[in-house]
C-alpha positions as CSV (number, residue, x, y, z in Angstrom):
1,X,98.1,120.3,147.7
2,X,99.7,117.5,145.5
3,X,96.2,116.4,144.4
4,X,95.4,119.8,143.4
5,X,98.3,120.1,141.6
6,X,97.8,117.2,139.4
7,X,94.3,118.4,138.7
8,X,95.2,121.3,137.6
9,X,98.3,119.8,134.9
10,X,95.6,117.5,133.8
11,X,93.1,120.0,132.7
12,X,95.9,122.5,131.6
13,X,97.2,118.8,129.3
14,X,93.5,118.4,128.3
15,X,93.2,120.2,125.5
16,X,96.3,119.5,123.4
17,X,96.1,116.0,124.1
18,X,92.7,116.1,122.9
19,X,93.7,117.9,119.4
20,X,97.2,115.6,119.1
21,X,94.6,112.4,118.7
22,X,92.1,114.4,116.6
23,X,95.0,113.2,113.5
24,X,96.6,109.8,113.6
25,X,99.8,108.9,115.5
26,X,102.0,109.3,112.2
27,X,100.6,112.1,110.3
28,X,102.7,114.4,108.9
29,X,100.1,117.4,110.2
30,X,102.0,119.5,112.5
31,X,100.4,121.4,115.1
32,X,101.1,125.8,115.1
33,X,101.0,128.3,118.2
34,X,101.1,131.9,117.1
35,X,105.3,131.7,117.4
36,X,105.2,128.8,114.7
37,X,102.5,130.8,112.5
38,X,104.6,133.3,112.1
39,X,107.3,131.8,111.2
40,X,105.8,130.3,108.8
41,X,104.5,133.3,107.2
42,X,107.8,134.6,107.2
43,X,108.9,131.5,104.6
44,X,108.1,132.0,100.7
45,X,106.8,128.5,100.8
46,X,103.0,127.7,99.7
47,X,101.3,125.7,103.0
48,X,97.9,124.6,104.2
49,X,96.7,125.0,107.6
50,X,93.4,123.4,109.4
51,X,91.4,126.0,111.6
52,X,90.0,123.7,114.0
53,X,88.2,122.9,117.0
54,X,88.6,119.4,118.8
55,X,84.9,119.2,119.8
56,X,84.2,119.8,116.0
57,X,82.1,116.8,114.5
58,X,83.0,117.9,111.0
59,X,86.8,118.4,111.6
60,X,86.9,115.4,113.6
61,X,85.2,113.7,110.2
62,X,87.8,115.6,107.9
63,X,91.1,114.9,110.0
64,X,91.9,111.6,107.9
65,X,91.8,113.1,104.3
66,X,93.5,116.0,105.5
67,X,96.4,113.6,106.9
68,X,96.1,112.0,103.7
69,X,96.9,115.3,101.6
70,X,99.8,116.1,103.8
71,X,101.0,112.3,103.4
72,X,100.9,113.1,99.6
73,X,102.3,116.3,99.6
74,X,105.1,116.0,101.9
75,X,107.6,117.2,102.0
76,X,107.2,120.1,99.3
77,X,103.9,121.4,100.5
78,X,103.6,121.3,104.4
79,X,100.6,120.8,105.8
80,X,99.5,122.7,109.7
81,X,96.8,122.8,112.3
82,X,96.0,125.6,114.4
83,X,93.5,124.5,117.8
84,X,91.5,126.9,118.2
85,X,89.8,125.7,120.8
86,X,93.0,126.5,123.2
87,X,93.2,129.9,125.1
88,X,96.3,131.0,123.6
89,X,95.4,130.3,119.8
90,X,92.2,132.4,120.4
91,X,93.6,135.6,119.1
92,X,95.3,134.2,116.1
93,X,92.3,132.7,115.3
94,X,90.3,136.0,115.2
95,X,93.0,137.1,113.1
96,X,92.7,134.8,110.1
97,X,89.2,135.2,109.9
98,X,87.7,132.0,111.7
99,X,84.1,132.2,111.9
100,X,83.5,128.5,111.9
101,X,85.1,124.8,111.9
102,X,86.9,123.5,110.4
103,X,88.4,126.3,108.0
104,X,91.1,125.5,105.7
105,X,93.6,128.4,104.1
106,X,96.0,128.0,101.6
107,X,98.6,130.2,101.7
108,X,100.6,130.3,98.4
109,X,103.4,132.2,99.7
110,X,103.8,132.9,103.4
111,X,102.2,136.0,103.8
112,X,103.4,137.7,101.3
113,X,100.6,136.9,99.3
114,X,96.6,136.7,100.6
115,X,95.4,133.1,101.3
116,X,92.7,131.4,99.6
117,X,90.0,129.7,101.0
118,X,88.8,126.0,100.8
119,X,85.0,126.2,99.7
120,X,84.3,123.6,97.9
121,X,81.6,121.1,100.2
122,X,83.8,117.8,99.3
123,X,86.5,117.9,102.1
124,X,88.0,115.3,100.4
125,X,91.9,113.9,100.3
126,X,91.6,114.3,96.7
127,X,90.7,117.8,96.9
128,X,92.6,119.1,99.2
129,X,95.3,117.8,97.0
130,X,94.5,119.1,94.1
131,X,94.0,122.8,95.6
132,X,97.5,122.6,97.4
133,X,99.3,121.3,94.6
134,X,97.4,123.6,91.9
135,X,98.1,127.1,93.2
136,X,101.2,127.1,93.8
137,X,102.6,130.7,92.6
138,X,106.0,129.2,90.8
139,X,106.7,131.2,87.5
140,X,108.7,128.6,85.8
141,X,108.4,129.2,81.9
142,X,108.1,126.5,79.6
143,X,111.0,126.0,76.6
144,X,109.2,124.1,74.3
145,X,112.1,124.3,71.3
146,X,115.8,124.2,72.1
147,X,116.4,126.8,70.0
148,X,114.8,128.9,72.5
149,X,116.7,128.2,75.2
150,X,119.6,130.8,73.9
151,X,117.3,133.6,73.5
152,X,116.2,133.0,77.1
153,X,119.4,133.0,78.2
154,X,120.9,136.0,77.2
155,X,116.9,137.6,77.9
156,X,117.7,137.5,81.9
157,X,121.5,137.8,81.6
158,X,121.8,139.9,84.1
159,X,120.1,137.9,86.7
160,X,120.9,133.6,88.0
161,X,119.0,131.5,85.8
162,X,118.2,127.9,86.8
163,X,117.0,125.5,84.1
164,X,115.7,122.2,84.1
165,X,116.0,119.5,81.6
166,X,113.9,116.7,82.5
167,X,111.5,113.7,80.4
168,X,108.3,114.4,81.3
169,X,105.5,116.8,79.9
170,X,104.6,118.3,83.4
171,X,106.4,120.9,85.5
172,X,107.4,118.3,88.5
173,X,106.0,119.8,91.5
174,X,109.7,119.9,93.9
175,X,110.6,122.4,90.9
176,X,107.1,124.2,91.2
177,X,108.5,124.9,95.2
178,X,111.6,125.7,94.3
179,X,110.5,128.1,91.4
180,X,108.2,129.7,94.0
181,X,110.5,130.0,96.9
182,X,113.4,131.4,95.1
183,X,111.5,133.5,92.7
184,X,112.6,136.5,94.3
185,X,116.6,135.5,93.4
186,X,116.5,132.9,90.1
187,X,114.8,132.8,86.9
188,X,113.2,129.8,86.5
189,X,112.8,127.3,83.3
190,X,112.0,123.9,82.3
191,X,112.9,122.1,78.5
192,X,111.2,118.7,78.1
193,X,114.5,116.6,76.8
194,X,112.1,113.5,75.5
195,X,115.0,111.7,74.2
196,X,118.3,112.9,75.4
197,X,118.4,115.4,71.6
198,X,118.7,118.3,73.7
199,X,121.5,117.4,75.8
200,X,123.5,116.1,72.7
201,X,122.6,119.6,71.1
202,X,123.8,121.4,74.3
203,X,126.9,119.4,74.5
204,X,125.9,117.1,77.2
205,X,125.3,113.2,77.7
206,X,121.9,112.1,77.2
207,X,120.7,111.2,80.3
208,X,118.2,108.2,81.3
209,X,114.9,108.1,81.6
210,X,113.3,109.7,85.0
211,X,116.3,111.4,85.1
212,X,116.6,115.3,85.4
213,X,119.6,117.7,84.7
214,X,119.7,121.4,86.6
215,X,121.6,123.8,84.7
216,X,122.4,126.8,87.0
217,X,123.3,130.5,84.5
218,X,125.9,132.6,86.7
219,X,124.6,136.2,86.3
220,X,126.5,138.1,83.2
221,X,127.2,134.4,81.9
222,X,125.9,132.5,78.9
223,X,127.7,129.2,79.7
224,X,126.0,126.8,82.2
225,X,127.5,124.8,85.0
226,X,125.9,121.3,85.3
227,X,124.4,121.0,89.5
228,X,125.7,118.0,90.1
229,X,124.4,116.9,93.6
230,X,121.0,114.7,94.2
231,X,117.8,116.3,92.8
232,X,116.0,116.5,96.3
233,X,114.5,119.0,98.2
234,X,116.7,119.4,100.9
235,X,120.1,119.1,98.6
236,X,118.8,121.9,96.4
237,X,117.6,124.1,98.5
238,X,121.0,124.1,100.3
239,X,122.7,124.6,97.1
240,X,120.6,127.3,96.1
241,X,120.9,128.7,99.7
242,X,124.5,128.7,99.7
243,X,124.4,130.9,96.4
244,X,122.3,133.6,97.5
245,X,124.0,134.2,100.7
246,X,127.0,134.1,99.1
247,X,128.9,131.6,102.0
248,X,130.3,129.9,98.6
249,X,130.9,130.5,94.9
250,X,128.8,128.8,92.3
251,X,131.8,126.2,91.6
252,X,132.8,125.2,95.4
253,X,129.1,125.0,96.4
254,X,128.5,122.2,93.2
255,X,131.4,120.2,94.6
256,X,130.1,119.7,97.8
257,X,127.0,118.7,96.5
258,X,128.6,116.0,94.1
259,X,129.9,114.5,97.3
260,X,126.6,114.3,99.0
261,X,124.9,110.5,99.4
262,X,121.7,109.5,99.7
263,X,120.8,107.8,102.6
264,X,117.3,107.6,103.3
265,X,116.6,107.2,106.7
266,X,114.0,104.3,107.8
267,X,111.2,107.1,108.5
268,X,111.5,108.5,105.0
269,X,111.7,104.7,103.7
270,X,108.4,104.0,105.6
271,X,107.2,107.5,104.1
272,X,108.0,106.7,100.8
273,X,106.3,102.8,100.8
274,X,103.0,105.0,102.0
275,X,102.9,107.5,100.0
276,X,103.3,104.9,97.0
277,X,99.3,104.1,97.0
278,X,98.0,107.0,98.6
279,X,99.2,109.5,95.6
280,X,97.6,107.3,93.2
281,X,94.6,107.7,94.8
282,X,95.0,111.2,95.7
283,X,96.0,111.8,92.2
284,X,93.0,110.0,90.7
285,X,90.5,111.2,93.3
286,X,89.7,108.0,94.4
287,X,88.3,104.8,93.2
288,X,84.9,104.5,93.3
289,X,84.9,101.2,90.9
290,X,87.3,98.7,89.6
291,X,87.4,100.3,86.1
292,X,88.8,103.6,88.0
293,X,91.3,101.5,89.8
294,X,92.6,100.5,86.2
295,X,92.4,103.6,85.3
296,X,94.7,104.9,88.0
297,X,97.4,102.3,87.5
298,X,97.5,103.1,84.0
299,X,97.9,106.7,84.5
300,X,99.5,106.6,87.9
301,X,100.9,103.3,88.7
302,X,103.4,102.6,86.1
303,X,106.6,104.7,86.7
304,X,104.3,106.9,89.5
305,X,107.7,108.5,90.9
306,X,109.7,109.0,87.2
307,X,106.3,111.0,86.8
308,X,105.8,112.5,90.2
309,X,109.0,112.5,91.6
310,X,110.3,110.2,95.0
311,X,109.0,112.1,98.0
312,X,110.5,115.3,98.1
313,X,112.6,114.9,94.5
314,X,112.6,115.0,90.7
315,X,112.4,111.5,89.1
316,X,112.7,107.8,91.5
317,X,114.9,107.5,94.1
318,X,118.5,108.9,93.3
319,X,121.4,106.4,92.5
320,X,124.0,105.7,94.8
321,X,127.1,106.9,92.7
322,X,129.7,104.2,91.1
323,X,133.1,105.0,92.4
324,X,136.1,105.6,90.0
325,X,138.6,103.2,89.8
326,X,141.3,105.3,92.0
327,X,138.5,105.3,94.7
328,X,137.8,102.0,95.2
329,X,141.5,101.2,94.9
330,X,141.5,103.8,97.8
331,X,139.4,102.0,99.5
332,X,141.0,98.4,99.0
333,X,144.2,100.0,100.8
334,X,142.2,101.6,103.9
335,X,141.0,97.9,104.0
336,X,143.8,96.3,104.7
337,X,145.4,99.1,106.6
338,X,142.4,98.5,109.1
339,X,142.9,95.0,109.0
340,X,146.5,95.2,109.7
341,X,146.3,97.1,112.1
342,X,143.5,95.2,114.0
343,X,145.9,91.8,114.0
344,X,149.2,93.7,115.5
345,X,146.3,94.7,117.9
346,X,145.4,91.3,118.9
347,X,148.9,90.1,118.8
348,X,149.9,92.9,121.9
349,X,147.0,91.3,124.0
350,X,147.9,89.6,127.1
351,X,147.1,86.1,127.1
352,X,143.9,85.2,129.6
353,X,145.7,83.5,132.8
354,X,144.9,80.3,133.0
355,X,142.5,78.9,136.0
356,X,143.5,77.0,138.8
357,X,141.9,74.8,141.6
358,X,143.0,75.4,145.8
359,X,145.8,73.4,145.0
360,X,147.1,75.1,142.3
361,X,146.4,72.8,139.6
362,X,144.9,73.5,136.5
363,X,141.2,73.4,136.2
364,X,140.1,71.5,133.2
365,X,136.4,72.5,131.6
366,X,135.2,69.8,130.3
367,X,133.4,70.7,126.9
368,X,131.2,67.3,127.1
369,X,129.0,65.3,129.6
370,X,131.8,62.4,129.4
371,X,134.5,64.9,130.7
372,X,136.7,64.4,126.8
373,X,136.6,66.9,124.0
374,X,136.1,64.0,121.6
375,X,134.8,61.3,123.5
376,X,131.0,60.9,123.4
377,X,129.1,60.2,126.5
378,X,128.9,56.9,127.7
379,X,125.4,55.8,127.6
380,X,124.1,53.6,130.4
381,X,123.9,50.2,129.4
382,X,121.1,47.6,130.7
383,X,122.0,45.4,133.3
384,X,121.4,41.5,132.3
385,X,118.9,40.2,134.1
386,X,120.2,37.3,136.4
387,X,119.4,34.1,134.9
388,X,117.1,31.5,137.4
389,X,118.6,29.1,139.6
390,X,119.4,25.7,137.7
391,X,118.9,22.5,139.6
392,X,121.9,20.4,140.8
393,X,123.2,17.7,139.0
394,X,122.2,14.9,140.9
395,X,118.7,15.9,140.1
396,X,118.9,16.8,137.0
397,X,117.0,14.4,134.4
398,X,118.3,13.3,131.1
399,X,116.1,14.5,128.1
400,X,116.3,14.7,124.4
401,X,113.7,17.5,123.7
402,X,115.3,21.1,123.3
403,X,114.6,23.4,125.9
404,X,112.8,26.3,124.7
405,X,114.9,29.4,124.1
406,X,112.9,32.6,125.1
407,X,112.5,35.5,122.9
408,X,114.6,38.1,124.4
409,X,118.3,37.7,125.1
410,X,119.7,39.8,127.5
411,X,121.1,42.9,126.0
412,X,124.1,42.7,128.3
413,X,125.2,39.1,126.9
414,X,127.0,39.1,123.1
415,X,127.3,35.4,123.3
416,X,125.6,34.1,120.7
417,X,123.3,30.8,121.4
418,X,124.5,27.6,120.3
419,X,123.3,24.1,119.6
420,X,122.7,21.0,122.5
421,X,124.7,18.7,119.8
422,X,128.0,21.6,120.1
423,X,129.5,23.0,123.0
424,X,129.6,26.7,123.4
425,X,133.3,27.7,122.5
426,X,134.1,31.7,123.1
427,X,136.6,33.2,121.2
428,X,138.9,35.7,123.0
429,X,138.6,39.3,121.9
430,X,141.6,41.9,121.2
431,X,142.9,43.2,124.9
432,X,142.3,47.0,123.2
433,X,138.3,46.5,123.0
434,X,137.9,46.9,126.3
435,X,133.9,47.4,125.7
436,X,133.3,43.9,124.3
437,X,135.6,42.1,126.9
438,X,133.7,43.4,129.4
439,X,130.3,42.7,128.1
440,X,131.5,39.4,127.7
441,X,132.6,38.9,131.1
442,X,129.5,38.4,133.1
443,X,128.3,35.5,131.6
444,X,131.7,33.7,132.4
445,X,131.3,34.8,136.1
446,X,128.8,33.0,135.8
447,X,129.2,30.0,134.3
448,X,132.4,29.6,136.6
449,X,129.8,29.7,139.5
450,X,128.4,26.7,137.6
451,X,125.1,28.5,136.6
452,X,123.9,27.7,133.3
453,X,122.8,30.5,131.2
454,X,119.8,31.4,130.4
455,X,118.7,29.9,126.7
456,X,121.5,26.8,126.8
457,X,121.1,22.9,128.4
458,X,123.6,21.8,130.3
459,X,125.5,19.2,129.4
460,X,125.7,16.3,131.2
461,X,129.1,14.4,132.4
């Protein structure tokens, strides 16, 4: 029974794990059921989605650039995959119209609007890029002078009015998503401020460039209120959220964004250093020489995300904001609050008994081999090597030739050699050098046993 059981998990697994490896391990394609379809539908957000089959040579050969585009586009444009291979996708399948592998839809804005099909015969990261990013249903209306931005004010009084200020010539693509997912509640705009003129005209600082400004139009109002939270996805789509459902008013909302950090996480960090080179390929097409890689950098690589925008913002990677002089004097005081605090901490802390031996006696740890704190270890000295035997005196024969002195002295003997013609006198050493008084004394032992050391003659009486 437990065999059959496994069996049975194992092909019930089979599939999904099969269409999980049809993308790579870190893709940023996100498997639907029918549940997740439809909630996607139900989002006015423009997304892609992969009609495929794992068994599917051709989607099998497409998977990469597909990964790629989503790697681009994320996280403004999501990118989806529907198996259709499994038993429980069949009928959603039917539904969209798949007649053969892979298909690829578009769908510009949930399903509030028919999706458009991928026909073209280069299923290419480039293209799939270019058709995501292209038809996207926004409605944002250029201000080319800003003298026209009054007119268009008081045009769509009656309604909220969100206007962008930014440097470049393009409509960045995070305010393309946002123009087309609130369409239904804001009027959209975008002024190129080039220079910073506008924003001195309209009263403001002129702001740096890759920098943007979002101007947000209370309905019945002419005068503006400056958003001043981070220009990313996820920040302004929960300020704009928070004004259409009304949970806030226009000014609490804006300070609750100003208080909002960015703190990428390592996973958008990672996403961000891979996304670097693949949109400048993506946005280029590809390279198929080196005088199209130039190309790209020129047009891509300089300043890609003050063009493009960071993934999922407007501009490069928001600043971490400079606190005033109160708050970091604020901060200086928790400081040493905490610090305080942690020292009348440690000075209630018992002190660690100290540890005894059976008897009672305190254990000392030596914290070196010698057994002293300070002390270095003794290191083991050669023992002198016991000189030969000299013959007795009644045998021993006058000469007047020196007697050779060999080439090694024992290490263990610091008397130095002296001549035949001078008698070996040996200076007593301080009592406190202990170390010299006792390498000295083992040649006396043995010159009081009336051996003759090694290297001198002995004198005659």
């Amino acid at each position: 029974m437990l065999l059959s059981d496994l069996i049975l998990v194992s092909l019930a697994l089979a599939p999904s794990m099969v269409s999980a490896a049809l993308f790579p391990k870190n893709t940023q394609v996100k498997f639907l059921d029918p549940k997740g379809f439809k909630k996607v539908m139900k989002q006015n957000v423009t997304s892609a989605v992969a009609f495929v089959a794992p068994w599917c040579g051709h989607c099998q050969k497409m998977a990469p650039d597909w990964s790629n585009a989503a790697l681009g586009l994320y996280p403004l444009v999501p990118f989806y995959a529907v198996d259709c291979d499994k038993q429980s996708n069949k009928n959603l399948c039917a539904q969209q119209g798949v007649q053969g592998f892979p298909t690829l839809k578009l769908y510009p804005r949930g399903g509030q609007v028919p999706p458009l099909s991928y026909d073209s015969a280069e299923r290419s990261a480039s293209g799939f890029y270019y058709w995501a990013s292209r038809n996207i249903p926004h409605g944002v209306k250029k201000i080319y002078y800003v003298e026209d931005i009054a007119p268009w004010v008081e045009e769509h009084k009656t309604e909220t009015r969100a206007l962008l200020l930014n440097n470049g010539k393009h409509i960045p693509l995070l305010w393309q998503v946002l123009g087309n997912k609130y369409k239904d509640f804001f009027t959209f705009a975008i002024h190129r401020d080039r220079h910073g003129k506008s924003s001195i005209a309209m009263g403001l600082e002129s702001q740096e460039f890759g920098q943007s400004k979002v101007l947000i139009y209370p309905p019945g109002k002419t005068d503006f209120v400056v958003y001043e939270g981070i220009s990313k996805h996820d920040s302004l789509t929960k300020f704009f959220d928070s004004i259409i459902d009304g949970t806030a008013n226009l000014e609490i909302a804006n300070k609750q964004a100003a208080v909002e950090e960015f703190e990428p996480t390592e996973e958008e960090l990672e996403i961000e250093r891979q996304q670097e080179a693949q949109r400048i390929a993506l946005a280029h097409g590809g390279y198929s020489d080196l005088i199209d890689f130039e190309e790209a950098i020129k047009q891509h690589g300089k300043d890609f995300h003050g063009k493009h925008g960071f993934p999922g913002s407007m501009g490069d990677m928001p600043r971490k904001k400079v606190p005033s002089p109160e708050q970091e004097k604020d901060e200086i005081m928790k400081k040493i609050v905490k610090s305080q605090a942690e020292e009348a901490a440690r000075s209630t802390e018992t002190a660690p008994m100290v540890k005894t031996g059976d008897g009672a006696q305190v254990v000392f740890e030596p914290a070196t081999e010698s057994g002293h704190p300070s002390t270095p270890a003794a290191v083991p000295r050669a023992e002198p090597t016991p000189a030969p035997e000299a013959a007795s005196s009644s045998d021993a024969v006058p000469t007047t030739e020196a007697v050779e002195t060999p080439a090694e002295v024992p290490a263990a003997s610091t008397t130095p050699a002296v001549d035949e013609a001078e008698p070996a006198v040996v200076e007593a050493e301080p009592a406190a050098e202990e170390e010299t008084v006792a390498a000295k004394s083992a040649p006396t032992a043995t010159a009081e046993a009336g051996e003759v050391p090694e290297g001198h003659v002995k004198d005659e009486l």
